[in-house]
N, C-alpha and C positions, 0 to 999 in steps of 0.2 A: 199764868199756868205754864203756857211754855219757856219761861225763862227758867221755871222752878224746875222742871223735867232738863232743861240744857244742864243747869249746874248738877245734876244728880248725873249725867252721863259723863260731865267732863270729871266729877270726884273719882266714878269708877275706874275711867282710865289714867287717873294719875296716881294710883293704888299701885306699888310694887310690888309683885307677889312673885316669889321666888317660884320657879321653874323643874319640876322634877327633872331629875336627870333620865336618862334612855333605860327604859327598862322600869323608872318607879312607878308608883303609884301614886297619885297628885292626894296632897293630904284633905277628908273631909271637909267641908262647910258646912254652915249651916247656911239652908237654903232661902232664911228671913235677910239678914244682918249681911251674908253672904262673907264674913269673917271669921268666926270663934270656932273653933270645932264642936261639933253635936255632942251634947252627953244626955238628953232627953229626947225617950220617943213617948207618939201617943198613938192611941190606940187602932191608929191604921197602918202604922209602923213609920210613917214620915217619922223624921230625927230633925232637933233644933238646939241651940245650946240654952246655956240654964236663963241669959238672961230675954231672950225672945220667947221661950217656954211656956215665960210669968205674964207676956201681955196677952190681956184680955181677949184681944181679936184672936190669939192663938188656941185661947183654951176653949173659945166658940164655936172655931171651925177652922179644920184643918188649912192652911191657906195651897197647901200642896192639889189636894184630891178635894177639899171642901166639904168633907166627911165631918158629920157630928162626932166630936169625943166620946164614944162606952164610957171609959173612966178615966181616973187621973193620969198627966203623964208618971213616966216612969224613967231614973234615972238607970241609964246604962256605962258600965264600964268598956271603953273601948281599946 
């Protein structure tokens, strides 16, 4: 178990993610995957992208707030 949690901390930080410049604004993630950008919210307003959206655990319970779904998510243009 904790070799499975080292190699998950060492893939994050060998992850290059470019750097906003002074003044931007760091672009969305989605807060599962922590790569794709958001283009689904659900109904407590958490935002996730389309393919973390579709898992199961997602549509059961918010993993953010832990908030049951009202309804289905909803795609947003951002």
């Amino acid at each position: 178990m904790l070799q499975l949690a080292a190699v998950g901390v060492s893939q994050l930080f060998q992850r290059k993610r470019k750097r906003p410049a002074a003044g931007e604004q760091p672009a969305p993630e989605c807060p599962v995957c922590m790569d794709a950008p958001p283009c689904m919210a659900a109904s407590c307003g958490h935002v996730y992208c389309a393919g973390c959206a579709e898992k199961p655990e997602v549509l059961q319970q918010c993993p953010v707030c832990r908030k049951r779904p009202e309804r289905a998510m909803l795609r947003i243009f951002v």
